[in-house]
TITIRO-668876 format. One record per residue (C-alpha): residue in three letters; x, y, z. Coordinates in steps of 0.5 Angstrom, whole numbers, m for minus. Layout:
N
REC   residu      px      py      pz
REC      ALA       X       Y       Z
...
//
This chain:
440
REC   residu      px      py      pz
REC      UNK     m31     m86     131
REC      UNK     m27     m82     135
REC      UNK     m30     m75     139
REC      UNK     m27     m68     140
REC      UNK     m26     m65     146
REC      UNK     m24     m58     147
REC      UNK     m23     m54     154
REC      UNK     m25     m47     151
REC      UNK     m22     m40     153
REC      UNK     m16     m39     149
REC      UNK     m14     m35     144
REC      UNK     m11     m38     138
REC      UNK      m4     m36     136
REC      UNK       2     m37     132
REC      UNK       3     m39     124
REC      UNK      m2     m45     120
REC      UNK       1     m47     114
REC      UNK      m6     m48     109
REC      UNK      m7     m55     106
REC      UNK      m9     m57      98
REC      UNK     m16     m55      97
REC      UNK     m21     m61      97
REC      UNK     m25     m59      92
REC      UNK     m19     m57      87
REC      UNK     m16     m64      89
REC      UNK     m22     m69      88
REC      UNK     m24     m67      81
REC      UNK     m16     m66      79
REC      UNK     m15     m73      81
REC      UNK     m21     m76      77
REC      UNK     m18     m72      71
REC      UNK     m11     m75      72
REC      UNK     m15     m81      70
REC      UNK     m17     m78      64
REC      UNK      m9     m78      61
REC      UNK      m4     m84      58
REC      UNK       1     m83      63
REC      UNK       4     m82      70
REC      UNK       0     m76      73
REC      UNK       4     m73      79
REC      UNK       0     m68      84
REC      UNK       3     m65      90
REC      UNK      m1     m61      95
REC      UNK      m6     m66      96
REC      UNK      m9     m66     103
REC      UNK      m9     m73     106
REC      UNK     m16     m72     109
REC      UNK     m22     m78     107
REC      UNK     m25     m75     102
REC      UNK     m18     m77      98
REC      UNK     m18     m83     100
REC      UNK     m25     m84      99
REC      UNK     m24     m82      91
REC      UNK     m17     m86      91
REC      UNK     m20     m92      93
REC      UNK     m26     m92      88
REC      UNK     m21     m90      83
REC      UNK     m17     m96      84
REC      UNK     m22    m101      83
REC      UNK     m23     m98      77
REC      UNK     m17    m101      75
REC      UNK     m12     m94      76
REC      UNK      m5     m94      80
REC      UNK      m5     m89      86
REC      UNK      m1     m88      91
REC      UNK       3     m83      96
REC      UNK      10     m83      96
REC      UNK      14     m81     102
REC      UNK      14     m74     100
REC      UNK       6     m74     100
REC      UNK       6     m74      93
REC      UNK       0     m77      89
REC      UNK       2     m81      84
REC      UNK      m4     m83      78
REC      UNK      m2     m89      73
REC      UNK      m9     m90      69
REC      UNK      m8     m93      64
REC      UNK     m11    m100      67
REC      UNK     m17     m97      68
REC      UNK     m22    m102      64
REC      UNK     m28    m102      70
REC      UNK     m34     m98      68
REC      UNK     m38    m101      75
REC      UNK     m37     m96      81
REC      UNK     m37     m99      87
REC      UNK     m44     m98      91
REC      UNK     m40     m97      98
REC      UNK     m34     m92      96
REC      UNK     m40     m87      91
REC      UNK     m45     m87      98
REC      UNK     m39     m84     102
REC      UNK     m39     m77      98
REC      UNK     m43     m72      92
REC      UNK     m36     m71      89
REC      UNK     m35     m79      87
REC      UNK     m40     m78      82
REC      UNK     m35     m74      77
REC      UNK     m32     m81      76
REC      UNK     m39     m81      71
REC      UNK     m36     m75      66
REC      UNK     m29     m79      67
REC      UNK     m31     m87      64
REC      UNK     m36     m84      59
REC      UNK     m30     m80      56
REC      UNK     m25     m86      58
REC      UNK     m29     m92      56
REC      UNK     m35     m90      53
REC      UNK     m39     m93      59
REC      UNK     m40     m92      66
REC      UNK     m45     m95      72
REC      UNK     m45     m91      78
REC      UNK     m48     m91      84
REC      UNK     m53     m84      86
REC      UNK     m48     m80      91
REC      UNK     m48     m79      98
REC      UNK     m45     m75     102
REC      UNK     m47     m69     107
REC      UNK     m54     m68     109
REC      UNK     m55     m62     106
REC      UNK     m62     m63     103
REC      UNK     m64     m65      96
REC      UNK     m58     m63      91
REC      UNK     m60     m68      85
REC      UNK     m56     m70      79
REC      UNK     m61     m67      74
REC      UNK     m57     m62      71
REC      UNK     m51     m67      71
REC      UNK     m54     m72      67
REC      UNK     m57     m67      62
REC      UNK     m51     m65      60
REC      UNK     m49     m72      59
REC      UNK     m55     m73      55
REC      UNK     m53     m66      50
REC      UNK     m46     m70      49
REC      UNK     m49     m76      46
REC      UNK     m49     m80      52
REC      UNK     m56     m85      53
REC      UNK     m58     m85      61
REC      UNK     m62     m90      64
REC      UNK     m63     m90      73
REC      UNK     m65     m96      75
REC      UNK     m64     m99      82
REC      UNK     m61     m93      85
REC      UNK     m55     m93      79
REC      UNK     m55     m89      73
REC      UNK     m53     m92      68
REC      UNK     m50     m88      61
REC      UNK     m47     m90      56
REC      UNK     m45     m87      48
REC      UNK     m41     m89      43
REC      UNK     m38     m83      42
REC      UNK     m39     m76      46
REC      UNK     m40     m71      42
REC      UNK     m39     m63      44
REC      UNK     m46     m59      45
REC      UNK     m48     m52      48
REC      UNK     m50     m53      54
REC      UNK     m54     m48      59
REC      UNK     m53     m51      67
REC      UNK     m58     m49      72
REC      UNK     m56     m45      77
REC      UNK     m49     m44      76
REC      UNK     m48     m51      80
REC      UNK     m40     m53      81
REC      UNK     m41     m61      81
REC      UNK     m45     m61      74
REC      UNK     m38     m55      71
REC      UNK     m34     m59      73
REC      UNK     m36     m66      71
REC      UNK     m38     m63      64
REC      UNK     m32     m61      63
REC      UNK     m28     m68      64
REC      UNK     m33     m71      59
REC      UNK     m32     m66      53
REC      UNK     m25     m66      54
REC      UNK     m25     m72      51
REC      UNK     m31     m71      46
REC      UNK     m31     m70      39
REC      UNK     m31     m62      37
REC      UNK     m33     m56      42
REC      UNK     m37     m55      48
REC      UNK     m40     m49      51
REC      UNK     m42     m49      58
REC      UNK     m46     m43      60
REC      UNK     m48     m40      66
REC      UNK     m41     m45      68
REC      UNK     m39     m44      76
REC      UNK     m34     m40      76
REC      UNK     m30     m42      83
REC      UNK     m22     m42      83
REC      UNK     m23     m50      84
REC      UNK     m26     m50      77
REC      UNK     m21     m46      74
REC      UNK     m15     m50      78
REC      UNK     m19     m56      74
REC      UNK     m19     m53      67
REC      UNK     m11     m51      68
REC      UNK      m9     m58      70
REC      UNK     m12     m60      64
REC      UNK     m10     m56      59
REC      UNK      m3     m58      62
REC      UNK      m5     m64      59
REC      UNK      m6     m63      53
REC      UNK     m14     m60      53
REC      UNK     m16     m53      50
REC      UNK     m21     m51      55
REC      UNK     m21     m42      55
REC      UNK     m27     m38      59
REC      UNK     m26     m42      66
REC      UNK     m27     m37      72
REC      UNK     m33     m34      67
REC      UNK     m40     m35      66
REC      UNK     m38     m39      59
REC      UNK     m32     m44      59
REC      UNK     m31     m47      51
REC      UNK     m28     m54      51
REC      UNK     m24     m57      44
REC      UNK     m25     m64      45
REC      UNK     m18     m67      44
REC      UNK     m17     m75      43
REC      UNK     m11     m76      48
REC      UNK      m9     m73      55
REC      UNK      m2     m74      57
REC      UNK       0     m74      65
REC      UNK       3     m69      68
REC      UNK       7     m66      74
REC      UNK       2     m61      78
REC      UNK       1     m57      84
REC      UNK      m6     m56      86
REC      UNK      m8     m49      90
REC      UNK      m9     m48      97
REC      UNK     m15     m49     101
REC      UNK     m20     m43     101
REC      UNK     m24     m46     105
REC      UNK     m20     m48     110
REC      UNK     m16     m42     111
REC      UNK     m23     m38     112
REC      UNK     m25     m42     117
REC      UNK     m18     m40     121
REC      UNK     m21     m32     119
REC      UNK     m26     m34     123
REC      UNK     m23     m38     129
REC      UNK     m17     m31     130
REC      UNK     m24     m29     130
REC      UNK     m28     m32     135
REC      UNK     m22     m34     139
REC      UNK     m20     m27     139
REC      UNK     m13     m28     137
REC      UNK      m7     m27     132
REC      UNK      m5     m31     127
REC      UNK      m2     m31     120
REC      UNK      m4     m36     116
REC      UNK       2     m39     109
REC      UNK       0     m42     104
REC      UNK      m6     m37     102
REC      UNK      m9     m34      96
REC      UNK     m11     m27      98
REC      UNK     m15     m27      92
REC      UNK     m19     m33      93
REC      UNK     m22     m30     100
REC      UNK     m24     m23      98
REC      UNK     m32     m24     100
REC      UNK     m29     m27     106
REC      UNK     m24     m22     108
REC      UNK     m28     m16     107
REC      UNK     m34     m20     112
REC      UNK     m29     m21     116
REC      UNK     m27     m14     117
REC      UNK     m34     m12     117
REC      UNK     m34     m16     124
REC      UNK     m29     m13     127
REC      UNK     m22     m17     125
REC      UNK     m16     m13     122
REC      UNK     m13     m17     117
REC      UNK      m6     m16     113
REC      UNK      m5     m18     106
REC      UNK       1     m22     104
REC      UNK       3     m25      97
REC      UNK       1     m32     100
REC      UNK       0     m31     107
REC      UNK      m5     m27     111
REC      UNK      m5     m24     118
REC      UNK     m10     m24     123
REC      UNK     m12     m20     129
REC      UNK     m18     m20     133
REC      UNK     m18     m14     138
REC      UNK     m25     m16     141
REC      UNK     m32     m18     141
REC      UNK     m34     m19     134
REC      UNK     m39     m15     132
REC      UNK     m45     m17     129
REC      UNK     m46     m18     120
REC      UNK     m50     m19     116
REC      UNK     m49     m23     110
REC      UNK     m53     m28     104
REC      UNK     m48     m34     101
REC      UNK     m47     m34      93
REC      UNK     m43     m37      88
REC      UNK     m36     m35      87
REC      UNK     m34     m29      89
REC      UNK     m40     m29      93
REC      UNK     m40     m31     100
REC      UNK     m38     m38     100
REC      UNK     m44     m43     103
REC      UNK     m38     m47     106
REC      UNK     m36     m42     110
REC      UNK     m44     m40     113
REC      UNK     m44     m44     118
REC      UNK     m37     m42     121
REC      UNK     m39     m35     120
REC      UNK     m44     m36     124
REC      UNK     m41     m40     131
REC      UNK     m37     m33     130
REC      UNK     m44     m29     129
REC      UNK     m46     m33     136
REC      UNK     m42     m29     141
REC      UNK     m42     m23     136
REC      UNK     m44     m16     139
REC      UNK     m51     m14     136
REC      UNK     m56     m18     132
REC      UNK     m54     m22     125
REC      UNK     m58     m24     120
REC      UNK     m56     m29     115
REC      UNK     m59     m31     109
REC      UNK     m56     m39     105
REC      UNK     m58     m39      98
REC      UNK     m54     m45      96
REC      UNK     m56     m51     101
REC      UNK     m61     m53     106
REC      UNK     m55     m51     112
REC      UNK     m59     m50     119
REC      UNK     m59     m56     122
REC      UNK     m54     m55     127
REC      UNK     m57     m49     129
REC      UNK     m60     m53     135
REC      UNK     m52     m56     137
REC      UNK     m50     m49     137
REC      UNK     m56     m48     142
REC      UNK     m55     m53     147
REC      UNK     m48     m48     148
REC      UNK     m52     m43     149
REC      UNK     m52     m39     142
REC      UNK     m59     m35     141
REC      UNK     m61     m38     134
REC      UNK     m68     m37     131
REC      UNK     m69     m40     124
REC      UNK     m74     m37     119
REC      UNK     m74     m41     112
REC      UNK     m67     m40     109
REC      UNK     m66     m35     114
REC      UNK     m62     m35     121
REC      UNK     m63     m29     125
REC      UNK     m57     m30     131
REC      UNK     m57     m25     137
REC      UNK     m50     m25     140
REC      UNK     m49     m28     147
REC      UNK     m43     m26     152
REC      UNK     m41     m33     152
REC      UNK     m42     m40     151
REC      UNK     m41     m45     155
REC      UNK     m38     m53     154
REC      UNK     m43     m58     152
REC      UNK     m43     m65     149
REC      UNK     m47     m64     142
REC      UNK     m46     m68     134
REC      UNK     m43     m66     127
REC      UNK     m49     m66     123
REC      UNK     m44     m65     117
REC      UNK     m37     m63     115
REC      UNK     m37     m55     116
REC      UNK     m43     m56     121
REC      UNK     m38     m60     125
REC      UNK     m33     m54     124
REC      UNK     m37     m49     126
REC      UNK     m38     m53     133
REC      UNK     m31     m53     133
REC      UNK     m31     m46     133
REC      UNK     m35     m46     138
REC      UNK     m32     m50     143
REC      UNK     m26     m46     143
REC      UNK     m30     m40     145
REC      UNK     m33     m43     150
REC      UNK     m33     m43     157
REC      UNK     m32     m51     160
REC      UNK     m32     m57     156
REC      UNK     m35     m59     150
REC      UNK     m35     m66     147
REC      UNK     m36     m67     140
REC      UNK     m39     m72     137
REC      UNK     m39     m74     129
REC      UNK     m32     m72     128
REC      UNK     m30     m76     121
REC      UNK     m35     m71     118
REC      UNK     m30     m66     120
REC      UNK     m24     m71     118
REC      UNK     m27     m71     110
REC      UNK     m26     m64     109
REC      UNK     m20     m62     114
REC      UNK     m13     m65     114
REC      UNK     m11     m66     121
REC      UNK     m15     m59     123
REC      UNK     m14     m61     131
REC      UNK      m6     m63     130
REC      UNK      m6     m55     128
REC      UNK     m11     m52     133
REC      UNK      m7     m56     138
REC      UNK       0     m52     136
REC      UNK      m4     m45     136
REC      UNK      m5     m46     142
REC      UNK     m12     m51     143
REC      UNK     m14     m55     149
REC      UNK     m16     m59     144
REC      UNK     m16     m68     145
REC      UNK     m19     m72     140
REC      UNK     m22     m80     144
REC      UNK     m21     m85     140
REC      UNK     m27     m90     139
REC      UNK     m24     m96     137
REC      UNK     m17     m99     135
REC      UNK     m13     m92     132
REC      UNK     m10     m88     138
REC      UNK     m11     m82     133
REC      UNK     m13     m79     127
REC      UNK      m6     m78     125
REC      UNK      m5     m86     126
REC      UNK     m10     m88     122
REC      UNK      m7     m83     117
REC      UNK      m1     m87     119
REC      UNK      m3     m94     117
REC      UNK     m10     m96     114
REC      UNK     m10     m89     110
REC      UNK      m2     m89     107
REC      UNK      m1     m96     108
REC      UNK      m6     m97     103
REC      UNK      m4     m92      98
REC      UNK       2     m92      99
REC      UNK       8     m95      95
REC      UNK      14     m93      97
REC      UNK      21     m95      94
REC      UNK      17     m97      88
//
């Protein structure tokens, strides 16, 4: 796959328009699965975790495309497969949610265990258990989990941590179940409300969703519908934090202010001015960062998507950070930032960052998507060239992130590794050839 390389040194500055949020994206498209009828999404970000989900769900039977202007289109009513495919499932965690949406659907479903970012372990306990309180009998065997029931039928059901993926999956089978549903201790992030908004414009009646307890009346039918999905979160936090180690001046559009609240405040803490519009923010950095502590935590705590941005930030900070990750095992690029010179010491969940001057231009890899991200960061501020390697990590989570660093003012060039001359290209071709349909 193709590498970044970026000449450090510039400020950002300008004005970024935020795209679709991925997390909102993924699970909404499942659902739209869920319906009878043409489903219409627009905001969907053109990244590879999209096209990933959009071709599991296309060889279980489901019509989706983008027309030309980059709305997704979802007709599910030929999806009568119940077997994922191996290949597409090991890409990404979140493709397990087809699991809630084929047992709602057909009563069945074979998928394979997920893959996705090496973030340490994160099993499928709880979403498995859930599966087994709405009626549905689990067998593993041969790295599939196979479920099936005659009838879901609604069930209280306590998740353990508070986990999103077990949320938001529990809620796509129990839609559809027979009688009510109570998720308790349900994650309360904006995507899961995004969800639980698009399914009730569907015909679904889910009430609690951004609490702690979501209550789901099963329906027996779904109706696709027109909708829109909110923006990205965590991409426009990671544009806070490149104003900020870059020290620039940005404005960012396409925002909910409220969704970034602990992200703002931290921000503020380390020194950036931060002014808050309906839907924009604009961004100011008036020097070195100074040093913050923080510890990562389900919404609205500080989100563990945004640690390790945060820290490239904290890298050349002025002052000692300490920063606890709660959520996931999140520190294996700490010794890529190193090798640029950043003074990292990791103790268990905990990083201690002492702030350096500057850091210089290396070649290192993306570990995973916003390890991949923060390097980015970093390369920014560097002094000198820094090659990254290990950019489709980047490419899962971000829609078209070094197009928009470059327009801000970014020395940044992507180096193609084989026949796509730029990740914009092989949007261009394999991604919306493939799903696309135009004149249809």
């Amino acid at each position: 796959m193709a590498k970044l390389l970026i000449r450090g040194g510039t400020p950002l500055k300008g004005m970024v328009n935020i795209s679709g949020a991925k997390n909102s994206a993924l699970p909404i498209i499942v659902a739209a699965c869920l319906a009878d009828g043409e489903s219409i999404l627009e905001n969907i970000p053109q990244d590879i975790d999209v096209y990933t989900i959009s071709l599991i769900l296309r060889e279980l039977g489901a019509e989706i495309w983008f027309d030309e202007k980059k709305r997704l289109h979802v007709i599910p009513d030929g999806l009568e497969r119940y077997q994922a495919s191996y290949d597409l499932v090991r890409k990404m965690r979140a493709s397990f949610y087809v699991t809630g949406l084929l047992l709602a659907r057909l009563g069945k479903a074979e998928v394979p265990l997920p893959g996705g970012c090496a973030l340490g372990s994160r099993p499928v306990d709880y979403h498995l258990k859930g599966f087994q309180s709405l009626g549905a009998k689990i067998n593993i065997e041969h790295g599939f989990v196979k479920a099936e029931a005659d009838e879901l039928m609604g069930s209280k059901i306590y998740i353990n941590r508070s986990s999103v993926g077990t949320t938001i999956n529990l809620m796509l089978a129990a839609s559809r179940a027979k009688g009510t549903t109570i998720l308790e201790n349900a994650a309360k992030e904006p995507e899961v409300v995004d969800l639980a908004i698009y399914l009730n414009s569907m015909g679904a009646r889910i009430r609690g969703a951004g609490t702690d307890v979501i209550r789901i009346d099963g329906v027996d039918t779904l109706k696709g519908t027109e909708y829109g999905i909110i923006a990205d979160r965590i991409e426009a936090g990671t544009f806070i934090v490149a104003c900020g180690i870059t020290n620039g001046e940005l404005v960012l559009g396409n925002v909910v202010p409220e969704h970034l609240r602990s992200t703002i405040l931290k921000c503020e803490e380390a020194g950036l001015e931060i002014e808050e519009g309906t839907n924009t923010l604009r961004v100011r950095s008036t020097g070195r960062p100074l040093s913050v502590d923080l510890e990562t935590a389900p919404y609205p705590g500080f989100p563990t998507d945004l640690q390790q941005p945060f820290a490239a930030m904290m890298s050349i900070a002025d002052g000692t950070s300490i920063i606890r990750e709660t959520i996931f095992d999140r520190f294996r690029y700490v010794d890529e930032l190193r090798r640029m010179g950043a003074d990292i010491r990791v103790d268990r969940d905990t990083a201690i960052i002492r702030g350096v001057s500057e850091l210089t231009g290396a070649q290192v890899e993306a570990t995973d998507l916003r390890a991949g991200a923060a390097l980015v960061l970093a390369a920014l501020a560097a002094k000198g060239e820094t090659e990254i390697s290990g950019v489709e990590l980047v490419d899962r989570g971000y829609e078209h992130l070094d197009v928009k660093l470059r327009q801000l003012g970014a020395d940044i060039e992507r180096i193609p590794d084989g026949e796509e001359d730029t990740f914009e290209e092989y949007l261009e071709g394999p991604l919306l050839e493939s799903l696309s349909k135009m004149g249809r």
